[in-house]
Structure formats: structure tokens, C-alpha cells
PDB file with SEQRES, HELIX, SHEET and CRYST1 records, atoms N, CA, C and O in Angstrom:
SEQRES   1 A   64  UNK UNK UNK UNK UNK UNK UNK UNK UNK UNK UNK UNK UNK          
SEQRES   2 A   64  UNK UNK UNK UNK UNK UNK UNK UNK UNK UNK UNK UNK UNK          
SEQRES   3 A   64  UNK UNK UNK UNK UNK UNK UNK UNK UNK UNK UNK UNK UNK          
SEQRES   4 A   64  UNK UNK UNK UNK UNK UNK UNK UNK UNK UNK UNK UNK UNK          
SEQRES   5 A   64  UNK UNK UNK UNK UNK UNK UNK UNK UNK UNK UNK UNK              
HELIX    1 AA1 UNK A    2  UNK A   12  1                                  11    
HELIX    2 AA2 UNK A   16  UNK A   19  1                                   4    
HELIX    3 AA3 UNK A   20  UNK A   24  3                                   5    
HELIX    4 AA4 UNK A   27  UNK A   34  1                                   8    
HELIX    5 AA5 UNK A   44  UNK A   51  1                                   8    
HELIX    6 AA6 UNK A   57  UNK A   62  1                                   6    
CRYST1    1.000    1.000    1.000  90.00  90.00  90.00 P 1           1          
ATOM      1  N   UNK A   1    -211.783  31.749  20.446  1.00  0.00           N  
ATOM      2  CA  UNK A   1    -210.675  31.118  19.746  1.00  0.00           C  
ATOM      3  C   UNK A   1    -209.821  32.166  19.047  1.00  0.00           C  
ATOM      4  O   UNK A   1    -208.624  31.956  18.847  1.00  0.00           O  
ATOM      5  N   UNK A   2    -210.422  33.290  18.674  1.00  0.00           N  
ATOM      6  CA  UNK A   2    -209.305  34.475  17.721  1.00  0.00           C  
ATOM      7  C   UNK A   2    -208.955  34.809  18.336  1.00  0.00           C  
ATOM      8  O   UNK A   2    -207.779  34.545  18.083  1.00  0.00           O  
ATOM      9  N   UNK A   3    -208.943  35.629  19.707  1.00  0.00           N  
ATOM     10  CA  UNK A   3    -207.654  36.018  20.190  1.00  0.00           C  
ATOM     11  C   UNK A   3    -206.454  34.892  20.758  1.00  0.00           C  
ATOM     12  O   UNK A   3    -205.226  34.893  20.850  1.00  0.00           O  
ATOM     13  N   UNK A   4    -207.472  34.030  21.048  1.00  0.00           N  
ATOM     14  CA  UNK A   4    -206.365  32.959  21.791  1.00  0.00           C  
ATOM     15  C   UNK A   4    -204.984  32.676  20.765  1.00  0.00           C  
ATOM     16  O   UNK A   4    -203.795  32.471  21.006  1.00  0.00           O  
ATOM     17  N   UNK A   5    -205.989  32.800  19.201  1.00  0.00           N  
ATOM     18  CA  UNK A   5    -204.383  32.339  18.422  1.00  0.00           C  
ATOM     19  C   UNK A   5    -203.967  32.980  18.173  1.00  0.00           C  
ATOM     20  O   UNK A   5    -202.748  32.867  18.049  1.00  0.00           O  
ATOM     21  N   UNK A   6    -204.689  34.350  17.849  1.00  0.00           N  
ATOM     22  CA  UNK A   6    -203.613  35.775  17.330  1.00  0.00           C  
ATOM     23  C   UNK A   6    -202.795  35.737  18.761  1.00  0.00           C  
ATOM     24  O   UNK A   6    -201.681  36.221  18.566  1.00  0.00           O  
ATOM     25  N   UNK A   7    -202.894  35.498  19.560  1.00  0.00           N  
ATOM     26  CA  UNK A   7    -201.950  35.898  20.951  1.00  0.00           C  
ATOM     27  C   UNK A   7    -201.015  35.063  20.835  1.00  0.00           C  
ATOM     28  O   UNK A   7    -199.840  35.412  20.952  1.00  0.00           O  
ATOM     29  N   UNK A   8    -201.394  33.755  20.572  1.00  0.00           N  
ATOM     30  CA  UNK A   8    -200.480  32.479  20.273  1.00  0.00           C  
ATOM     31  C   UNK A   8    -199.664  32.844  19.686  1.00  0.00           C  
ATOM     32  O   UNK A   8    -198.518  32.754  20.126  1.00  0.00           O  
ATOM     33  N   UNK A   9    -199.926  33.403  18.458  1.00  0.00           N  
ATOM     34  CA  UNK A   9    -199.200  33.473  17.057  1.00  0.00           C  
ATOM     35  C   UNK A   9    -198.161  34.774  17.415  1.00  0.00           C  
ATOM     36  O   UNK A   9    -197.085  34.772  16.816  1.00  0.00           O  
ATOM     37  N   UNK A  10    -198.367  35.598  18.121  1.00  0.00           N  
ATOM     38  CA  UNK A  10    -197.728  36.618  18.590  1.00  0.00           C  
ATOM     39  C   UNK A  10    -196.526  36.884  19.321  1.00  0.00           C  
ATOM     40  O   UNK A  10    -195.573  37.640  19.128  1.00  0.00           O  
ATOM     41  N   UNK A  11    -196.981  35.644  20.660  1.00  0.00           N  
ATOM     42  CA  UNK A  11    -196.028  35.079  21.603  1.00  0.00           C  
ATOM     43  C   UNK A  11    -194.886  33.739  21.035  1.00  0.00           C  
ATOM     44  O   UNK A  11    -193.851  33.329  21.561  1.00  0.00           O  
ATOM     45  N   UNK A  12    -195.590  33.303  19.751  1.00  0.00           N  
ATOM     46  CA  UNK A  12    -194.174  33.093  18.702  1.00  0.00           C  
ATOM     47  C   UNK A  12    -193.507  33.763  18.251  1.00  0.00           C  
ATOM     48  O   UNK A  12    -192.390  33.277  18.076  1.00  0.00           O  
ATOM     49  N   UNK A  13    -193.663  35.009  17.849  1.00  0.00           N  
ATOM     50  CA  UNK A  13    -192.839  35.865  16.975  1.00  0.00           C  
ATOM     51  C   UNK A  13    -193.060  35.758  15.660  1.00  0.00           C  
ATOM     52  O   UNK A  13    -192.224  36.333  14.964  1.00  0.00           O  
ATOM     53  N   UNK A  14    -194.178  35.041  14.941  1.00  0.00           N  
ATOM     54  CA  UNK A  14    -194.207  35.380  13.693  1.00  0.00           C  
ATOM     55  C   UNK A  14    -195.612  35.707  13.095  1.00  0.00           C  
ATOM     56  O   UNK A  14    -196.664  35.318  13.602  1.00  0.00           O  
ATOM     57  N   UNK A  15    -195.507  36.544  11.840  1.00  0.00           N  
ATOM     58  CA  UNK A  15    -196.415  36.894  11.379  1.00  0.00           C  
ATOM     59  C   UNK A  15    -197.603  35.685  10.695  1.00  0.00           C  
ATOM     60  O   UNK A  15    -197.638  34.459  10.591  1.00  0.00           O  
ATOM     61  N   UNK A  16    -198.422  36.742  10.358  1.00  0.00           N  
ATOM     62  CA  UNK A  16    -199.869  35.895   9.965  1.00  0.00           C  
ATOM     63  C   UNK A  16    -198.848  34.904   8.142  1.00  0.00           C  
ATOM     64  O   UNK A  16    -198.995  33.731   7.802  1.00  0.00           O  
ATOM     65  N   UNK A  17    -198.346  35.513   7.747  1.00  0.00           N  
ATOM     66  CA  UNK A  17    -197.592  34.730   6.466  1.00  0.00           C  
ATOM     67  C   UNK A  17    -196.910  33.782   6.622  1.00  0.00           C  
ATOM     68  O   UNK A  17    -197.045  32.694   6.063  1.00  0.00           O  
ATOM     69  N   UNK A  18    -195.785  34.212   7.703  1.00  0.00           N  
ATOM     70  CA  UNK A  18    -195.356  33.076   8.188  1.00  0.00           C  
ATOM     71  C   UNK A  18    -195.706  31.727   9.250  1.00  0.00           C  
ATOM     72  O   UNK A  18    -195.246  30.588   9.330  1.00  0.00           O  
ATOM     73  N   UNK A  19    -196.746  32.476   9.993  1.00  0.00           N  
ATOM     74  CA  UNK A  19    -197.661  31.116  10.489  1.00  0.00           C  
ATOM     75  C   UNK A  19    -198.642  30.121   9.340  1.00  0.00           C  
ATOM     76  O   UNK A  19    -198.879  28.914   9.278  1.00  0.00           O  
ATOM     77  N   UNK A  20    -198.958  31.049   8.693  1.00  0.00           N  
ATOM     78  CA  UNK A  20    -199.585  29.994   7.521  1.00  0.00           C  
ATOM     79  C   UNK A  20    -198.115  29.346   6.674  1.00  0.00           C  
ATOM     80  O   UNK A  20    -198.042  28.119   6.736  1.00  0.00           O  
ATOM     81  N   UNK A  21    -197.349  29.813   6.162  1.00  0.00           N  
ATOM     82  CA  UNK A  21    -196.650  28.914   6.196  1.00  0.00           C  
ATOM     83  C   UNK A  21    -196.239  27.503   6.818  1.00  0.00           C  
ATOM     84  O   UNK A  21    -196.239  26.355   6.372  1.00  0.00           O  
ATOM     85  N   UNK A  22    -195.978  27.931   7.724  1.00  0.00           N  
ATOM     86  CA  UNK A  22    -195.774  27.096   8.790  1.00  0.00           C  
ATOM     87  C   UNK A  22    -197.078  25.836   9.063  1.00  0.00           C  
ATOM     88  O   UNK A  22    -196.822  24.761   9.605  1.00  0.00           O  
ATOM     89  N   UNK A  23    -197.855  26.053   8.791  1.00  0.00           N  
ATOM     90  CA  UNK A  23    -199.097  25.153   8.934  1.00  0.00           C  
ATOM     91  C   UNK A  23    -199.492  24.507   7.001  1.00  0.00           C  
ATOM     92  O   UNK A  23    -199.934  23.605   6.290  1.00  0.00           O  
ATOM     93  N   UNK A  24    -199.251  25.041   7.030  1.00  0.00           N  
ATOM     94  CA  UNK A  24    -198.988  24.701   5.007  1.00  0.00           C  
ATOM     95  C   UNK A  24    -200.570  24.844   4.859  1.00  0.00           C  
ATOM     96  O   UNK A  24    -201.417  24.005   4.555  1.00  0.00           O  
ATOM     97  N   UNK A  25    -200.690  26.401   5.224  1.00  0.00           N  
ATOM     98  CA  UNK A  25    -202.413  26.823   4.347  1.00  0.00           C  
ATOM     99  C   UNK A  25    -201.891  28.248   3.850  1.00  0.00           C  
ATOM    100  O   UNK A  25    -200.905  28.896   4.202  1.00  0.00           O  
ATOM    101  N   UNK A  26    -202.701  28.464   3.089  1.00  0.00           N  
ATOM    102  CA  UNK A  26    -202.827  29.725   2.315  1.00  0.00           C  
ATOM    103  C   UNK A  26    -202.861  31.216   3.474  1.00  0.00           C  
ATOM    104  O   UNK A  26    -203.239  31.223   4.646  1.00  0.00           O  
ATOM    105  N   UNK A  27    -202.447  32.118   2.831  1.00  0.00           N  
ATOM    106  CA  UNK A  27    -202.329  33.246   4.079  1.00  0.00           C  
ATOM    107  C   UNK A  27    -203.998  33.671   3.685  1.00  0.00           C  
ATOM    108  O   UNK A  27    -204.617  34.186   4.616  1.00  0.00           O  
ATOM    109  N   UNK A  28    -204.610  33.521   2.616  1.00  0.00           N  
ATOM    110  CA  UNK A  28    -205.858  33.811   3.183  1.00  0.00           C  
ATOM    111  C   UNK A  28    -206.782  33.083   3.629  1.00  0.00           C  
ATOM    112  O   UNK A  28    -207.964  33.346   3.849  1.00  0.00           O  
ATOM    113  N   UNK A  29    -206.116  32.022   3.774  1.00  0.00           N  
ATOM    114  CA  UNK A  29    -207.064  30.819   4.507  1.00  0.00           C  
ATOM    115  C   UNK A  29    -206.914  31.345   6.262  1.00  0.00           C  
ATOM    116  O   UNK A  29    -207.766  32.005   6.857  1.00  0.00           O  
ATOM    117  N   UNK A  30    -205.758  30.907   6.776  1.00  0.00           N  
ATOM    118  CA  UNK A  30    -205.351  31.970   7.687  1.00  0.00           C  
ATOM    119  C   UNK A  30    -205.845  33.042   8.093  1.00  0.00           C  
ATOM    120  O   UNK A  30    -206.670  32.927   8.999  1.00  0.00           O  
ATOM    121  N   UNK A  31    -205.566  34.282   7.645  1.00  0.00           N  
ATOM    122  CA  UNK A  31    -206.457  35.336   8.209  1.00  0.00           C  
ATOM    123  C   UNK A  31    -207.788  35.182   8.394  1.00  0.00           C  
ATOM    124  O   UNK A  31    -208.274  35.685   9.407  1.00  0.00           O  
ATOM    125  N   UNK A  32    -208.731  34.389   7.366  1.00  0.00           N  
ATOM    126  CA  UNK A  32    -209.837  34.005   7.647  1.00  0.00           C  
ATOM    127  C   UNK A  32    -210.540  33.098   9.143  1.00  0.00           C  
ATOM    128  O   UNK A  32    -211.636  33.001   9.695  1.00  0.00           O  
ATOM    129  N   UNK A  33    -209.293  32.621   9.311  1.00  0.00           N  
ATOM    130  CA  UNK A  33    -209.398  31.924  10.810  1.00  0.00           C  
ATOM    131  C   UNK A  33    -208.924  32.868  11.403  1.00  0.00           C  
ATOM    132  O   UNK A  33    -209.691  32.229  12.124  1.00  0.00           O  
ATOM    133  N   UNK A  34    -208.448  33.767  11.901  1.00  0.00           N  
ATOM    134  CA  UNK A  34    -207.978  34.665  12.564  1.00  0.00           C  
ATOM    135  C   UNK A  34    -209.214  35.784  13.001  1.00  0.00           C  
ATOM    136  O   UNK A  34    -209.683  36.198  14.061  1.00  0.00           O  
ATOM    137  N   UNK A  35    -209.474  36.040  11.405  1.00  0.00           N  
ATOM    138  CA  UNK A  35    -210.696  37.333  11.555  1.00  0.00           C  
ATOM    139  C   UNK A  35    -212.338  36.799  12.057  1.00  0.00           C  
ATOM    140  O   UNK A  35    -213.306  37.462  12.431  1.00  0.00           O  
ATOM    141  N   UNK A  36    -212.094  34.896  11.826  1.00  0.00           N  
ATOM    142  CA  UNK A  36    -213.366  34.447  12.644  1.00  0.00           C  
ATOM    143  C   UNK A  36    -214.150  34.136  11.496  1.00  0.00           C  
ATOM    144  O   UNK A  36    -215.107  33.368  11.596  1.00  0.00           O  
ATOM    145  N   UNK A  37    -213.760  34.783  10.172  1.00  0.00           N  
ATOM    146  CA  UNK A  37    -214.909  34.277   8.837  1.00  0.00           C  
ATOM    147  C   UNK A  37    -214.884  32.993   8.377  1.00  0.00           C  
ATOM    148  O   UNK A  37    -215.564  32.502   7.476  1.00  0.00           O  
ATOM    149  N   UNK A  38    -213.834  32.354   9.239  1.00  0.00           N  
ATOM    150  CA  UNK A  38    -213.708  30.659   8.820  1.00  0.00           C  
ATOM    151  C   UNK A  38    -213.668  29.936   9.947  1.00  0.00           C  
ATOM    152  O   UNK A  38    -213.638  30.509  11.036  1.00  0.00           O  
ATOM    153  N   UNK A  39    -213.663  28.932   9.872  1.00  0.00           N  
ATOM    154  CA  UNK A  39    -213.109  27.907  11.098  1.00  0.00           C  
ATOM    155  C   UNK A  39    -212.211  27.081  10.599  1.00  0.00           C  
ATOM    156  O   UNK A  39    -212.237  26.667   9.440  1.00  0.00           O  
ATOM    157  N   UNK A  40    -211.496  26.838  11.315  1.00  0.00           N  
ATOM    158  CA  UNK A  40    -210.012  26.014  11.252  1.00  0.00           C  
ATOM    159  C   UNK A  40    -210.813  24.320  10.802  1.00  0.00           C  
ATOM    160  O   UNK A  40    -211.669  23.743  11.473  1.00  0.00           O  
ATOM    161  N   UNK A  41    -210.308  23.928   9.725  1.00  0.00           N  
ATOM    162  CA  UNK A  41    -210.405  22.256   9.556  1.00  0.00           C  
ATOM    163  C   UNK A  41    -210.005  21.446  10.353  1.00  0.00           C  
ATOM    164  O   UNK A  41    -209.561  21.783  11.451  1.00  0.00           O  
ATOM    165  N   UNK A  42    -210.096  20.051   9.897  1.00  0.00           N  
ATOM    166  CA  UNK A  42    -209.409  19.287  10.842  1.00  0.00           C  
ATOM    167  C   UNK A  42    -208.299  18.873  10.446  1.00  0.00           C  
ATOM    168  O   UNK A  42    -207.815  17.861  10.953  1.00  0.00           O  
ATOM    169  N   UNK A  43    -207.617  19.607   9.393  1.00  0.00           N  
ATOM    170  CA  UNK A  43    -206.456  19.230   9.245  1.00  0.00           C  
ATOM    171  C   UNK A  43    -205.405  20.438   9.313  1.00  0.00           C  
ATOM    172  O   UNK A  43    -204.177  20.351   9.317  1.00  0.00           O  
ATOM    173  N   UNK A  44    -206.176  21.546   9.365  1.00  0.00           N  
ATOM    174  CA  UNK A  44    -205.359  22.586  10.314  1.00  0.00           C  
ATOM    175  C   UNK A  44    -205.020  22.583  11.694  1.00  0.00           C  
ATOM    176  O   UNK A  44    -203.970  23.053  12.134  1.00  0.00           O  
ATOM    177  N   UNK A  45    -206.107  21.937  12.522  1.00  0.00           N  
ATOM    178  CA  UNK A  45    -205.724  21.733  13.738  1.00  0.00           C  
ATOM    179  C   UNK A  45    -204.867  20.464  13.766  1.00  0.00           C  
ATOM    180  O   UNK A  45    -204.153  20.275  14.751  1.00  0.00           O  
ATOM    181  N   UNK A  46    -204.883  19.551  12.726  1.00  0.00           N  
ATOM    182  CA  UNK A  46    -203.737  18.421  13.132  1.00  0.00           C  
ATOM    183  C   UNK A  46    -202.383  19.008  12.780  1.00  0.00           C  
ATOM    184  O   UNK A  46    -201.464  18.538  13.451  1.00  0.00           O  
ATOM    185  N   UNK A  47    -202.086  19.817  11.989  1.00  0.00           N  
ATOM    186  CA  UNK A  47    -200.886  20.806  11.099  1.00  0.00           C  
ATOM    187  C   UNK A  47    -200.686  21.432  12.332  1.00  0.00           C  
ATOM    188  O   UNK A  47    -199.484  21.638  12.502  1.00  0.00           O  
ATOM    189  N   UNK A  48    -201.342  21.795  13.208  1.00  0.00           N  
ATOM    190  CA  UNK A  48    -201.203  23.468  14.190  1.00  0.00           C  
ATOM    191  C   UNK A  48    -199.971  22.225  15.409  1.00  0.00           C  
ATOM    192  O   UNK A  48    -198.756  22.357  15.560  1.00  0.00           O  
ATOM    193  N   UNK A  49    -201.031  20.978  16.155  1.00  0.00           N  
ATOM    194  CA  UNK A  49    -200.903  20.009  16.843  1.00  0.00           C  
ATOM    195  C   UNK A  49    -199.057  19.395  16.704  1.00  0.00           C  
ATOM    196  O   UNK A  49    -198.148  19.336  17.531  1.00  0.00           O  
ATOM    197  N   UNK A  50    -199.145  19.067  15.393  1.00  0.00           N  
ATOM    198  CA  UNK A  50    -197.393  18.648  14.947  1.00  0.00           C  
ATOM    199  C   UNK A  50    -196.730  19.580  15.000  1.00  0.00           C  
ATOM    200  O   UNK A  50    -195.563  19.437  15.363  1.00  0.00           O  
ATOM    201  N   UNK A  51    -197.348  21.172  14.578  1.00  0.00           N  
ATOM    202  CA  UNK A  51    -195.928  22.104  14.576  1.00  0.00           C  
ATOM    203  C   UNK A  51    -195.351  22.559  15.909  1.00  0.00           C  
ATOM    204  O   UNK A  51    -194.217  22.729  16.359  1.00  0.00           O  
ATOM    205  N   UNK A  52    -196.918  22.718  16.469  1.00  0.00           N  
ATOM    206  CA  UNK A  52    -196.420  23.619  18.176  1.00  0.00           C  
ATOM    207  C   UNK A  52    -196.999  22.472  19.525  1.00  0.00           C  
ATOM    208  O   UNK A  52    -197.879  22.711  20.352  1.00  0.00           O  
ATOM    209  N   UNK A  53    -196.019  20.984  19.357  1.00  0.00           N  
ATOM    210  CA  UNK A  53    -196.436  20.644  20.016  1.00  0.00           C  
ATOM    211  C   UNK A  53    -196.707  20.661  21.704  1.00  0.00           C  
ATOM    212  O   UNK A  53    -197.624  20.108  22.312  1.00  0.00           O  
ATOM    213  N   UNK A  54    -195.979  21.199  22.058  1.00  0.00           N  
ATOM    214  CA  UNK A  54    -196.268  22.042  23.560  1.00  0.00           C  
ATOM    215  C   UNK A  54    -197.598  23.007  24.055  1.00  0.00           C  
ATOM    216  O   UNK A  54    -198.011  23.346  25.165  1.00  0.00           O  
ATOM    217  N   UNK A  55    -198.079  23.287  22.568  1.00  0.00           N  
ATOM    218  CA  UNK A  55    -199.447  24.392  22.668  1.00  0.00           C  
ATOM    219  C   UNK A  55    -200.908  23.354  23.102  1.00  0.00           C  
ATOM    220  O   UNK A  55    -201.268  22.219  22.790  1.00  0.00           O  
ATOM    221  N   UNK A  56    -201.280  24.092  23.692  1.00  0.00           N  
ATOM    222  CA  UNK A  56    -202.400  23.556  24.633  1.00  0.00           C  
ATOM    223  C   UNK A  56    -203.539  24.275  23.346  1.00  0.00           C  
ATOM    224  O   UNK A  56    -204.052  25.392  23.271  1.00  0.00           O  
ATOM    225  N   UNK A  57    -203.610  23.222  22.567  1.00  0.00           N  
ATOM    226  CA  UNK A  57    -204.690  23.255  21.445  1.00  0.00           C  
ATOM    227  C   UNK A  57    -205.965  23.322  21.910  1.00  0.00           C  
ATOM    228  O   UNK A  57    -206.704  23.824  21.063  1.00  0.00           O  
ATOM    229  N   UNK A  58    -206.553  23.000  22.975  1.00  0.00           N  
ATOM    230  CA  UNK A  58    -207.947  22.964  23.478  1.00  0.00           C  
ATOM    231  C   UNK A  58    -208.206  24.669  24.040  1.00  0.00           C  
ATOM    232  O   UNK A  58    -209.315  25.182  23.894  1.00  0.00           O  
ATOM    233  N   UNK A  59    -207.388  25.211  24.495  1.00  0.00           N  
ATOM    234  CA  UNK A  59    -207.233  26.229  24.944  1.00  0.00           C  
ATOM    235  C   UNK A  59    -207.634  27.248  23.374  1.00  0.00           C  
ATOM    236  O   UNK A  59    -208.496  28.030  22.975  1.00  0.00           O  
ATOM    237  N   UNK A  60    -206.395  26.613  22.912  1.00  0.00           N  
ATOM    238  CA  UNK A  60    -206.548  27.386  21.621  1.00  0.00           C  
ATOM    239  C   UNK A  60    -207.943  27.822  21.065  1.00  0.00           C  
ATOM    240  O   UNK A  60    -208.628  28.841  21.150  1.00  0.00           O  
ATOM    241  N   UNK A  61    -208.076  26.432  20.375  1.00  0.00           N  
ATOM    242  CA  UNK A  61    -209.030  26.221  19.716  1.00  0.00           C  
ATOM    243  C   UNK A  61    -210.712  26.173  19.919  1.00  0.00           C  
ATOM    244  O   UNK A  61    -211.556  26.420  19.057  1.00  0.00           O  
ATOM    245  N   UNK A  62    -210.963  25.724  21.526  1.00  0.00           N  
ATOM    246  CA  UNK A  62    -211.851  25.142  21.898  1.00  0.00           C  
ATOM    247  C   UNK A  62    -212.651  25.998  23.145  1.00  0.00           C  
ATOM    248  O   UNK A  62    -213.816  25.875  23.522  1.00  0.00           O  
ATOM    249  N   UNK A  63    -211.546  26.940  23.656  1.00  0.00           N  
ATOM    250  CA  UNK A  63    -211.901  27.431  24.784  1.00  0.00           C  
ATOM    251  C   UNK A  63    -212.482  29.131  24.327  1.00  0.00           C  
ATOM    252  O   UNK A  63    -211.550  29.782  23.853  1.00  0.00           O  
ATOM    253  N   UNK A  64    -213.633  29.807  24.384  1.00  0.00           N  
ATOM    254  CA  UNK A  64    -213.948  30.863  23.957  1.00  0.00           C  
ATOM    255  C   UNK A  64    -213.655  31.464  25.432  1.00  0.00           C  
ATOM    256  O   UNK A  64    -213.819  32.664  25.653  1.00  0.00           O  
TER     257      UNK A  64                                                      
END                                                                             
């Protein structure tokens, strides 16, 4: 799942601040999902789901 979204997040064009923005979590909530020391809630993945709805969230999220 971490590279899938750092790649995600990449092939948007915006940074780790402004993707947490964008999902309305904390940037160290964020990096923590990124660096793998957390796992995404279920209301980050519903936040992720509404913002980028074209993103193949299973991929994302689900597929190691």
C-alpha cells in the first residue's frame, strides 16, 4: 500500500502537506500512513474515495 500512494500522491502533483490537506488529516497523520507506522482509517479511505474519485482505491489501499 506505501508505495502505491506515495506514487499516487506523486502522479498528482502534490506534496505530502498538501495531500493531507486535501483529505482533512493532519500532515502527521499522513506521513504516518505513508511511512507504514499507521494504517489509514475508515474515514480516510472514505475522504481519499470523494476526493480522487477516478482512483482505483483497492489498488491503492488493498493491493500489496
Amino acid at each position: 500500500m506505501r508505495n502505491n500512494l506515495i506514487t499516487f500522491r506523486k502522479q498528482q502533483g502534490y506534496t505530502q502537506d498538501e495531500f493531507a490537506n486535501i483529505l482533512n488529516v493532519s500532515s502527521s497523520y499522513y506521513q504516518k500512513i505513508e511511512n507504514g507506522t499507521r494504517n489509514p482509517s475508515y474515514n480516510f479511505i472514505k475522504n481519499f474515495k470523494e476526493a480522487f474519485k477516478s482512483a482505483d482505491v483497492d489498488m491503492i489501499f488493498f493491493n500489496q
